[in-house]
C-alpha positions as CSV (number, residue, x, y, z in Angstrom):
1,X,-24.1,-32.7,-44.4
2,X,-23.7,-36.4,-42.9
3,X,-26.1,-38.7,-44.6
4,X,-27.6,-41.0,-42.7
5,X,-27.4,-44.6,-41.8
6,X,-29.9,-47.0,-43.6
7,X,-31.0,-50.4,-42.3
8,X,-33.6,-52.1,-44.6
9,X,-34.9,-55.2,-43.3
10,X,-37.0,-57.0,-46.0
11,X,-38.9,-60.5,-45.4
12,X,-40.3,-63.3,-47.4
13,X,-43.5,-64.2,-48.2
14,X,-45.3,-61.7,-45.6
15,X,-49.4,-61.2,-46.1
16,X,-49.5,-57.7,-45.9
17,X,-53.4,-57.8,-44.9
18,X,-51.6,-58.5,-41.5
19,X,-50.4,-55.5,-41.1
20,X,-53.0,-53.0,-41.8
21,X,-51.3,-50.9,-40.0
22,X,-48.4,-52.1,-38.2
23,X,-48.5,-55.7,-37.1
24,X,-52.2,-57.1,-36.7
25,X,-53.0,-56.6,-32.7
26,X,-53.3,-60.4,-32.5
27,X,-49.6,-61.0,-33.7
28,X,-47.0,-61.9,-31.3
29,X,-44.2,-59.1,-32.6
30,X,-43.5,-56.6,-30.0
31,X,-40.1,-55.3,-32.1
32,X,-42.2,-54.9,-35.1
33,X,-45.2,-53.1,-33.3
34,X,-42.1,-51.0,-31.8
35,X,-40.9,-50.3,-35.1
36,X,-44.6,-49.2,-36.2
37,X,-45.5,-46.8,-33.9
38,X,-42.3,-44.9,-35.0
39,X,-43.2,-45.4,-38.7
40,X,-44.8,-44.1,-41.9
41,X,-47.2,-47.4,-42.1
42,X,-48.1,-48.0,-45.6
43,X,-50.9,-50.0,-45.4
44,X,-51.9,-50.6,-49.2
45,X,-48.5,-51.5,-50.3
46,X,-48.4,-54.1,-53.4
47,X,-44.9,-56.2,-54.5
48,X,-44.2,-55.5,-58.7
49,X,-44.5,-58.9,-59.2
50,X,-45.7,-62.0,-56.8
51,X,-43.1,-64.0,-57.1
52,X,-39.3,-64.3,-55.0
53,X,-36.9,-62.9,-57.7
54,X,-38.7,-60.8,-59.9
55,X,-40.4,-59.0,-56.8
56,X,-36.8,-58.5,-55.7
57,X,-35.5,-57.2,-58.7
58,X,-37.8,-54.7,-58.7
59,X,-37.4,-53.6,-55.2
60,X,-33.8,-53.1,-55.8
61,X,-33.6,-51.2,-58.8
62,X,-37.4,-49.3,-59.3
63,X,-38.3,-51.4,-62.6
64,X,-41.1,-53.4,-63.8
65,X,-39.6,-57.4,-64.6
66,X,-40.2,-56.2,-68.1
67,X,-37.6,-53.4,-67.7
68,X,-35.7,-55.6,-65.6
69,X,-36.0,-59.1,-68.0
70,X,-36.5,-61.0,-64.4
71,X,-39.3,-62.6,-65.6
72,X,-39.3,-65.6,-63.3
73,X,-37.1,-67.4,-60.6
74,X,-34.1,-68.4,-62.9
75,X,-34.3,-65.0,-65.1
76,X,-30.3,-63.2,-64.9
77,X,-30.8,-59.5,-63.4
78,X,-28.0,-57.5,-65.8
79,X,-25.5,-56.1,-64.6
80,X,-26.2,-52.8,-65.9
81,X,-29.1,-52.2,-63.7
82,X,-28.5,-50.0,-61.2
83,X,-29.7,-50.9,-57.9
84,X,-30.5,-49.1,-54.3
85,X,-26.6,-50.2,-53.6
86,X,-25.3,-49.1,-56.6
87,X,-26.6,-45.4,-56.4
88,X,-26.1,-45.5,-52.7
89,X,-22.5,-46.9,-53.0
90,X,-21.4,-44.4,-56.2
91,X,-22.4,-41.9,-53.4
92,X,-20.2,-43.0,-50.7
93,X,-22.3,-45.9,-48.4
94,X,-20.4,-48.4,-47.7
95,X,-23.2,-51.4,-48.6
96,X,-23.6,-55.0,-47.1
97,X,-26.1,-58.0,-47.5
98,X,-26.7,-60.6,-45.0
99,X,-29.5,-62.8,-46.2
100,X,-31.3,-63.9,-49.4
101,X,-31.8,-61.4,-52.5
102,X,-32.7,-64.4,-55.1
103,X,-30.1,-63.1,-57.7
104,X,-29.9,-65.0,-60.7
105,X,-26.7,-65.0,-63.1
106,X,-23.0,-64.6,-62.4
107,X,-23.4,-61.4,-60.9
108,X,-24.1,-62.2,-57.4
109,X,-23.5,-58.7,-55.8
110,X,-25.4,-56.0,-57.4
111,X,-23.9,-53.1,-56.1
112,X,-23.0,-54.6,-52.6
113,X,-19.4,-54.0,-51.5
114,X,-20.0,-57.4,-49.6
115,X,-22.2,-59.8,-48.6
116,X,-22.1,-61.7,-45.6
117,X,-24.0,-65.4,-46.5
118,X,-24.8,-67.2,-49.6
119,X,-28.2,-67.3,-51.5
120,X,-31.0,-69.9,-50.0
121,X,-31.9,-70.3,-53.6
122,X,-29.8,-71.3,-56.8
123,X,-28.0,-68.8,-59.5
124,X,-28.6,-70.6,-62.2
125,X,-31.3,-71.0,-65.0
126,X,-32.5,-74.6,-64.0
127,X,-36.2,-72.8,-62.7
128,X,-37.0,-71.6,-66.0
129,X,-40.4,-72.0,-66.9
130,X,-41.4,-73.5,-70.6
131,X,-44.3,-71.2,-72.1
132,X,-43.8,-74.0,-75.0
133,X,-44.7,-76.9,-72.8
134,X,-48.5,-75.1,-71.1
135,X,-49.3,-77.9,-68.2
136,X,-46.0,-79.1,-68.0
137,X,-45.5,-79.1,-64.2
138,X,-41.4,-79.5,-63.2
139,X,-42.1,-81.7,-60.3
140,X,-38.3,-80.7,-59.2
141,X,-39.0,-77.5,-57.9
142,X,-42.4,-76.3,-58.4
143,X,-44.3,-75.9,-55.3
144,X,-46.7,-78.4,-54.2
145,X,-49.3,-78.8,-51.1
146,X,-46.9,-80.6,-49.0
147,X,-45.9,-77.4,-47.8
148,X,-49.7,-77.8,-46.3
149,X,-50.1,-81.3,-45.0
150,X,-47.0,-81.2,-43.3
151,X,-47.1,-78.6,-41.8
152,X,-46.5,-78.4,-37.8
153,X,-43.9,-78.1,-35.4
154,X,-39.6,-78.2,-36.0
155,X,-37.0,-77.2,-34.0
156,X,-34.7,-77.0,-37.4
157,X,-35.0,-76.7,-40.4
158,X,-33.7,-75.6,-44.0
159,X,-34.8,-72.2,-43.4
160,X,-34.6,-71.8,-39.9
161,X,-30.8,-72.6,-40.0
162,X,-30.8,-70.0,-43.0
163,X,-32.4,-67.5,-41.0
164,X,-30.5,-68.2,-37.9
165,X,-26.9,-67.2,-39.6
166,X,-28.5,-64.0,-41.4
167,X,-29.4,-62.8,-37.8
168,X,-25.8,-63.6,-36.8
169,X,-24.2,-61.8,-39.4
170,X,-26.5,-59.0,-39.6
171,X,-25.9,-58.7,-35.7
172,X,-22.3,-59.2,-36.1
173,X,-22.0,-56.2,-38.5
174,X,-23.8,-54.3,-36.5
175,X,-21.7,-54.1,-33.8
176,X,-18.7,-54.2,-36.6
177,X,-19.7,-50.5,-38.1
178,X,-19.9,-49.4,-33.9
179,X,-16.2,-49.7,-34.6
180,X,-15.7,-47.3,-36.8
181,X,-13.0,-48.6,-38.6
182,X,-14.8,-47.3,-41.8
183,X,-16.0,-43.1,-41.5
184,X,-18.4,-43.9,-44.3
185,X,-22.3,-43.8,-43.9
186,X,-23.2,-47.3,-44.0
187,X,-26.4,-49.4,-45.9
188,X,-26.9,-52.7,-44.4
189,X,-29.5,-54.8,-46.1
190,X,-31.0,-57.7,-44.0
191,X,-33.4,-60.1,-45.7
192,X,-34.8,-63.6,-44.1
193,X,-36.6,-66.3,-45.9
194,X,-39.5,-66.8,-43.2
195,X,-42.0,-66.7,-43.1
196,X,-42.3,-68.2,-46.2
197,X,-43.2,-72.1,-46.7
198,X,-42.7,-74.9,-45.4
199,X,-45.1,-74.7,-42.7
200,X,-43.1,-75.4,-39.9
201,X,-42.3,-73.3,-36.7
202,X,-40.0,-73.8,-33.6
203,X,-42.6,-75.0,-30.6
204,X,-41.8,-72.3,-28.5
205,X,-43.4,-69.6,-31.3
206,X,-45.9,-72.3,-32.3
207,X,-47.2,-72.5,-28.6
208,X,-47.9,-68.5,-28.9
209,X,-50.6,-69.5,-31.1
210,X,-52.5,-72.1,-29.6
211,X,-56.1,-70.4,-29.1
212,X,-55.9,-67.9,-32.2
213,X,-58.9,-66.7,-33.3
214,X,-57.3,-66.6,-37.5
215,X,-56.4,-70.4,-38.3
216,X,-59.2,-70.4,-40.9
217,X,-59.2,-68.2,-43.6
218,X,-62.3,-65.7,-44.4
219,X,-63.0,-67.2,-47.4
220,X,-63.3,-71.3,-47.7
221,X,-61.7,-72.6,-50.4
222,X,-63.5,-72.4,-53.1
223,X,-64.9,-75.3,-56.3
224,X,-61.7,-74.9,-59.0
225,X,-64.5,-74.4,-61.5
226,X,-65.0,-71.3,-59.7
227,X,-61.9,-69.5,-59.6
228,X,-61.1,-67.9,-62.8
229,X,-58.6,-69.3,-64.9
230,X,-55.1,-67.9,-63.6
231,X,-56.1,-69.6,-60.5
232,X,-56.7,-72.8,-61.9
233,X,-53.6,-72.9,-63.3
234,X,-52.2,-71.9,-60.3
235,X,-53.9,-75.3,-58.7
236,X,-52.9,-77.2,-61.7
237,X,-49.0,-76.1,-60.9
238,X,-49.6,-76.7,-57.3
239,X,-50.3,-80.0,-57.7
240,X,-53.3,-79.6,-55.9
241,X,-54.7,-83.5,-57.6
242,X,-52.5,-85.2,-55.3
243,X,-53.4,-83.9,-52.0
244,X,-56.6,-84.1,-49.6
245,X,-56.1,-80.3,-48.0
246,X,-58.4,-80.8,-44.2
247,X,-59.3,-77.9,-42.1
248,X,-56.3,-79.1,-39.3
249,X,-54.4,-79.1,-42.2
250,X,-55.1,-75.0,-42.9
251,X,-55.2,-74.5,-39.2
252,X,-51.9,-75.9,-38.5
253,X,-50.2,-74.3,-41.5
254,X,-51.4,-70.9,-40.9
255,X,-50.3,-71.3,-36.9
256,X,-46.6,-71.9,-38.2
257,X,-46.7,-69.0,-40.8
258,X,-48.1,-66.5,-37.6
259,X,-45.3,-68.5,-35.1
260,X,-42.9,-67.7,-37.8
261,X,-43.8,-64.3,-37.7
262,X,-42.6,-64.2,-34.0
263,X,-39.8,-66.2,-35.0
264,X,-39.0,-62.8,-37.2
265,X,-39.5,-60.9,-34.6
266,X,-37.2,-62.1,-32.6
267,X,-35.1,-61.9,-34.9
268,X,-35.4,-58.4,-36.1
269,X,-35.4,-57.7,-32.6
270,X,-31.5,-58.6,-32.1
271,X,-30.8,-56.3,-34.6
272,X,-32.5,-53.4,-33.4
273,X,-31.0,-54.5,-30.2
274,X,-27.6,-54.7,-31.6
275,X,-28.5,-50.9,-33.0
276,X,-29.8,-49.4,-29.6
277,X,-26.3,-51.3,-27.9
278,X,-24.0,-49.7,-30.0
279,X,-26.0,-46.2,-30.0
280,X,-25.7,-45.8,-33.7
281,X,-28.7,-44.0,-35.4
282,X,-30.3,-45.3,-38.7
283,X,-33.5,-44.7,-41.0
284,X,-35.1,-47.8,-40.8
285,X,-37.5,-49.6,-43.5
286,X,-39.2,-52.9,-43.8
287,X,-40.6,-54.7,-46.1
288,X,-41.7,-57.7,-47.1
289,X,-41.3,-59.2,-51.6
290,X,-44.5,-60.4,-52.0
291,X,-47.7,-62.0,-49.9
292,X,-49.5,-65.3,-49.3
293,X,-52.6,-66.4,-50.1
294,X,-52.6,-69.0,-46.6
295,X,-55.7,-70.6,-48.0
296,X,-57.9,-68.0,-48.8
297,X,-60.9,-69.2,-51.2
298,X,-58.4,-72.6,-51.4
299,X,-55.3,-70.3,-52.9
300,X,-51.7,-71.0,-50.8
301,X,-48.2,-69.3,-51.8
302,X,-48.2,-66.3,-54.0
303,X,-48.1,-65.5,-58.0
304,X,-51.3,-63.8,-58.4
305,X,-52.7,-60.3,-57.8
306,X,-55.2,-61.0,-55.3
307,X,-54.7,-59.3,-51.6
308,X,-53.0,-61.8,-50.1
309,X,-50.8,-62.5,-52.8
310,X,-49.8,-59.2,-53.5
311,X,-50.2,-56.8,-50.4
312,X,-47.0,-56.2,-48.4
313,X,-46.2,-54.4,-45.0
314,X,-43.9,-51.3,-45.6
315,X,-43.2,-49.4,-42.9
316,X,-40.6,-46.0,-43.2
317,X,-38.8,-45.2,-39.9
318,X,-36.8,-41.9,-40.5
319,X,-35.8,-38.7,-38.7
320,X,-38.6,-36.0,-40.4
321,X,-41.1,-38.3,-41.1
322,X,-43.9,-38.2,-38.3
323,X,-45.3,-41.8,-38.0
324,X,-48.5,-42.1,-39.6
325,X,-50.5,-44.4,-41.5
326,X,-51.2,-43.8,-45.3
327,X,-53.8,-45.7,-47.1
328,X,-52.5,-44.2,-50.5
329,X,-51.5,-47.3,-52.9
330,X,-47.7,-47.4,-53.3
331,X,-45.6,-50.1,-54.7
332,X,-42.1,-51.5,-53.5
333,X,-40.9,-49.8,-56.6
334,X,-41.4,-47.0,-54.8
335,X,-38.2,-48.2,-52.6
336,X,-35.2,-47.0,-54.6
337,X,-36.7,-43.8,-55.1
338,X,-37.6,-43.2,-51.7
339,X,-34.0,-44.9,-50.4
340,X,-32.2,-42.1,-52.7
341,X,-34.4,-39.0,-51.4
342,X,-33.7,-39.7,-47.8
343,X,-30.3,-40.3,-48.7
344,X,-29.9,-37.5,-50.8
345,X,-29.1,-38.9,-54.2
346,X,-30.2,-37.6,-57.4
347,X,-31.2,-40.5,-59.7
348,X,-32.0,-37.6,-62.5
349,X,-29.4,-39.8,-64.7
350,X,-32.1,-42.6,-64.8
351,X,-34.9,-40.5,-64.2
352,X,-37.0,-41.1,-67.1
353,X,-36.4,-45.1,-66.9
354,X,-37.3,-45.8,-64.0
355,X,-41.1,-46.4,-62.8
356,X,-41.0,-46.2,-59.1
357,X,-41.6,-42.7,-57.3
358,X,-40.3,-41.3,-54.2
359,X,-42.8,-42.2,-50.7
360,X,-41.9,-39.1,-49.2
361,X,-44.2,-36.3,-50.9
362,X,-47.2,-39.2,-50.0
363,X,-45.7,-40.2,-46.7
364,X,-45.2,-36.2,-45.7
365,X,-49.3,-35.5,-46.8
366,X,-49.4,-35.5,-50.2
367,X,-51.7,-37.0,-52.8
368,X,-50.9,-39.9,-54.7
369,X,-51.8,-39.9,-58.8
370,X,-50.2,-43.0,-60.3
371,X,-51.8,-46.1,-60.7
372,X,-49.4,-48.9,-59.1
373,X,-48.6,-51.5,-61.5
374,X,-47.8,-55.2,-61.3
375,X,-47.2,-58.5,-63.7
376,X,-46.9,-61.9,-63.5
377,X,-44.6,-63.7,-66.1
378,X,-43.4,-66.9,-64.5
379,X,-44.7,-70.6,-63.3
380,X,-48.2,-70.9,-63.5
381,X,-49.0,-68.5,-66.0
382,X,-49.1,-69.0,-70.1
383,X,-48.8,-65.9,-71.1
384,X,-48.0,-62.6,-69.2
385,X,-50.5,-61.2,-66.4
386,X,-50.5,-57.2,-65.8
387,X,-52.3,-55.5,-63.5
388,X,-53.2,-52.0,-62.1
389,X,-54.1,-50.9,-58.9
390,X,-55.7,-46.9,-58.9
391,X,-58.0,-45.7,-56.6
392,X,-60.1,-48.1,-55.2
393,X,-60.2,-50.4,-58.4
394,X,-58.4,-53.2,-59.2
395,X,-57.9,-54.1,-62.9
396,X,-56.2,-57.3,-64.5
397,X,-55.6,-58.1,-68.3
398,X,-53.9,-60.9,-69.9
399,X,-54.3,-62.0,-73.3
400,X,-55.9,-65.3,-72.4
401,X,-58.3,-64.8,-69.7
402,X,-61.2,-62.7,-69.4
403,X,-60.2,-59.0,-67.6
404,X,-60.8,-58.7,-63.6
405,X,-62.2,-55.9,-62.3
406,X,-62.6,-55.2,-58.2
407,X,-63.6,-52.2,-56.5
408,X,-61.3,-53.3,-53.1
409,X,-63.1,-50.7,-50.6
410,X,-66.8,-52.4,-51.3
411,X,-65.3,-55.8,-52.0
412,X,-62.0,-56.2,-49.7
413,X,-62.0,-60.0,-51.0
414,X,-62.0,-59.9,-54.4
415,X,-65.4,-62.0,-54.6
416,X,-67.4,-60.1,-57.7
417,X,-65.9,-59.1,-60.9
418,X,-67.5,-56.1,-62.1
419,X,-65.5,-56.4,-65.8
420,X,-69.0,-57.1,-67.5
421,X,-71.3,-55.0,-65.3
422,X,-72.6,-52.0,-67.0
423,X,-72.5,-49.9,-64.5
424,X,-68.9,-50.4,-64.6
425,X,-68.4,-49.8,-68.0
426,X,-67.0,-46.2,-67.8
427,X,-64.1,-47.8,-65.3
428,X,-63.4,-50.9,-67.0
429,X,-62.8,-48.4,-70.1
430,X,-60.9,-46.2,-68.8
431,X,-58.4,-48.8,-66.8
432,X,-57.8,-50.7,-69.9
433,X,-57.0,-48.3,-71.7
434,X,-54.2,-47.4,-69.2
435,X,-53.3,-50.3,-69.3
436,X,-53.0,-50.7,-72.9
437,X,-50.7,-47.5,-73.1
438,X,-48.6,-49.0,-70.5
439,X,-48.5,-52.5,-71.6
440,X,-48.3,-54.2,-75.6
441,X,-48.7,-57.6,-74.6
442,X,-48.2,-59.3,-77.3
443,X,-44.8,-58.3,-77.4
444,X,-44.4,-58.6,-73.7
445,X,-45.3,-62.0,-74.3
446,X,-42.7,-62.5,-77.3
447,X,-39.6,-61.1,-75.1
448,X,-40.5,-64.0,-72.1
449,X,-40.6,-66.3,-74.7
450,X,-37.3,-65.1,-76.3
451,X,-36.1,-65.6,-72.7
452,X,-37.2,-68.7,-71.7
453,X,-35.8,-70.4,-74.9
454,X,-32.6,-68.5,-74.1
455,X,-32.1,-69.6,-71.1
456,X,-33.4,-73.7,-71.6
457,X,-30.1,-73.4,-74.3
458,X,-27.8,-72.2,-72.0
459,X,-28.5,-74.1,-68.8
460,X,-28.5,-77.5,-70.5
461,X,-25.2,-76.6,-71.9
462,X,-23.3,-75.5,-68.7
463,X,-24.8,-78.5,-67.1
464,X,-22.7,-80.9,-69.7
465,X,-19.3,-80.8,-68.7
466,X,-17.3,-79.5,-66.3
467,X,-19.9,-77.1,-64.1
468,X,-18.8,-74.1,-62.1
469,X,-21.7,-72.6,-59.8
470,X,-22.6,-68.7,-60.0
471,X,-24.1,-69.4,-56.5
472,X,-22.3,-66.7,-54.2
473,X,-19.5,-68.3,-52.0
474,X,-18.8,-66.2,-48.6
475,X,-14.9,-65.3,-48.1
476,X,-13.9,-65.7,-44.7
477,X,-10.2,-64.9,-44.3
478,X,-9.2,-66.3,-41.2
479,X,-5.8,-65.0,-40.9
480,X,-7.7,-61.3,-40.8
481,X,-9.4,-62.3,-38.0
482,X,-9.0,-62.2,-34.3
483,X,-5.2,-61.9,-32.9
484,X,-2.3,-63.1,-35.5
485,X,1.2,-62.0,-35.3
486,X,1.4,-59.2,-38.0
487,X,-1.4,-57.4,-35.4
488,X,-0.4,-55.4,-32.9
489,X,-2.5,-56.9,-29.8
490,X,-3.0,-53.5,-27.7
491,X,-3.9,-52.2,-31.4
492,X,-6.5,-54.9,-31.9
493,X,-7.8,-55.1,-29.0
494,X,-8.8,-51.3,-28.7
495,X,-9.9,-51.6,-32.5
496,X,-12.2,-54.1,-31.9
497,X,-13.8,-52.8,-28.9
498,X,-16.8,-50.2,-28.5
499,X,-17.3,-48.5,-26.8
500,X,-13.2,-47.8,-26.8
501,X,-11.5,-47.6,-23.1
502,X,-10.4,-44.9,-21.2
């Protein structure tokens, strides 16, 4: 039996309360709404963690960052941690990445057979947070709300020139496997940095925008001795002190996160494009690695469990799967799973390890048991955060902070913690203890400890010296490419062209 084609696009930093179920009606992103109607539309779907690398981490390879040891942003993801391209690859795919995957450590391919651009972000250990120093903020590299006051319009940028060559290569290798030069079935992995900050859009997706209804957020931000105390250190890293956040300021910076959302679109939509051109066929899934809060009761960026935060869009495109939505909770550790049953592939080897589960019994009608669980381990946090979402509940525990419980259907934003209502009692019991069997964190908190000290060591050492970069470095050979004289032209040429001449 052929397997089929997979093309997983993944984005960064997308508020899955915008797609609800597909792309919000208000949302300028026709490819998208496209890709929807043709979907399975997950519309409770939560990242493992809310935060770039560990989030990704766990996308790839099924595991909780305490499986996975990617705690935070500069935590190494092993080697021996089989990923969606490993078990895909062992079983024949031929498997490419164009885009950004946040790996951290010398490995920089993770079961790829190739990758087509270099990281946005760095290899190496230099983000490691300091659970030692609580307060410290590492004005280097941790966010800040300049993301928010200067936001607005750009016709370039950092990202945008990112972005821009993931859609070329992706494209590129699209019409590349149309070739066939290579019989096997074929895993492309696409994954663009937008729409995450900075909050700056081209003016031709910013202009899309101008009369939106959604520039404000539902909830005003809110007194920071009101939020409860991960939040506050979440302002605290943030530098929030420092800047005077005005409404134009939210408006204008939630306008370029929705015109980058068209930017996307576009985007995606060359692809797709490039797809229909070459008449290949391919399940198709997106996803985003985690949320943002885009002011919502004063919150920007991610790394906390609250909606915006931790939602994601996930959407399932696949021959046998009528397109429906499901309002199920499911996690994006449910992607590895799901990746290997529509492939095929027995993961029984790693069965018992892993903790996502396939989407297809849920996606094909089926009931859904199993809490979905997150954490938090990285900047902005002092000790580790873990959450579980079952039901309609929402229940948080860390051992600093009093414990969060939401019921999400009667309370969509998160505004009244029923931990110390009686009525709730029952609930609250019966989610921590879940929790508890899940989750010792003491030692939780020990092992990111162990880790961060680790790490501090090593990347202080490597920086004296003589320094050699894990970041990933494309290979281009030239003399591979186009016409050279150990080619035979009329050979070339017909190679390289689809569809192939009389």
């Amino acid at each position: 039996m052929t397997k089929p084609n997979i093309l997983i696009v993944m984005v960064d930093q997308l508020n899955g309360t915008l797609f609800p179920d597909g792309p919000a009606d208000w949302l300028h992103a026709p490819n998208l709404k496209a890709l929807a109607a043709r979907s399975v539309r997950f519309a409770n779907a939560y990242t493992a963690s809310p935060l770039c690398a560990p989030g990704r981490a766990s996308f790839m390879s099924g595991l909780l960052p305490r499986r996975t040891r990617v705690y935070d942003n500069a935590a190494e993801f092993a080697s021996d941690i089989p990923t969606y391209a490993h078990h895909l690859r062992r079983a024949g795919y031929q498997t490419a990445l164009s885009g950004k995957m946040h790996f951290v450590g010398p490995d920089q391919m993770h079961g790829f057979e190739e990758r087509l651009t270099t990281d946005i972000y760095p290899a190496d250990f230099g983000w490691t947070p300091d659970y030692r120093k609580p307060g410290e903020r590492i004005d280097w590299w941790y966010h800040n709300m300049g993301s928010v006051t200067g936001a607005g319009v750009a016709e370039i940028s950092n990202q945008m020139e990112y972005d821009d060559e993931v859609a070329y290569h992706a494209t590129r290798k699209v019409y590349d496997l149309a070739r066939g030069h290579d019989d096997r079935p074929w895993c492309l992995t696409v994954s663009f940095t937008h729409p995450h900050d900075p909050y700056v859009a081209r003016k031709k997706y910013w202009d899309l925008y101008e009369d939106c209804e959604h520039l404000l957020p539902d909830v005003a931000a809110m007194e920071y001795d009101d939020h409860d105390p991960h939040a506050q250190r979440i302002f605290d890293a943030n530098d929030w002190r420092n800047f005077d956040i005005t409404d134009e300021d939210i408006r204008r910076s939630r306008r370029a996160y929705f015109a980058n959302i068209s930017y996307l679109d576009d985007k995606i939509g060359e692809i797709f494009e490039a797809l229909e051109n070459t008449r290949q066929e391919a399940i198709i899934l997106f996803v985003s690695d985690h949320g943002d809060m885009l002011g919502e009761r004063g919150l920007w960026f991610k790394m906390n469990f609250y909606e915006g935060s931790a939602r994601v869009p996930l959407m399932v495109c696949a021959p046998g799967l009528a397109p429906a939505r499901i309002d199920a909770p499911v996690s994006t550790l449910d992607v590895t799973p799901t990746l290997a049953d529509l492939a095929g592939v027995s993961l029984e080897e790693i069965t018992p390890w892993v903790d996502g589960e396939s989407l297809l019994p849920v996606a094909r009608g089926g009931d859904r048991e199993s809490p979905v669980a997150m954490e938090y381990a990285a900047e902005g946090s002092y000790a580790p955060l873990v959450h579980l979402r079952y039901g309609p509940w929402k229940y948080t525990r860390c051992a600093l902070d009093p414990d969060q419980l939401f019921n999400i259907d009667d309370d969509p934003h998160e505004l009244t913690n029923l931990a110390d209502d009686p009525a709730h009692a029952a609930t609250l019991t019966s989610l921590r203890a879940k929790s508890e069997a899940r989750w010792d964190l003491a030692a939780y908190d020990a092992e990111v400890r162990e880790s961060q000290a680790r790490r501090w060591v090593v990347y202080e050492a490597l920086r004296n010296g003589a320094y050699f970069p894990w970041d990933y470095q494309p290979l281009q050979q030239a003399s591979e490419r186009y016409m050279r004289n150990h080619m035979n032209l009329d050979t070339l040429e017909e190679g390289q062209r689809f569809p192939r001449g009389e």
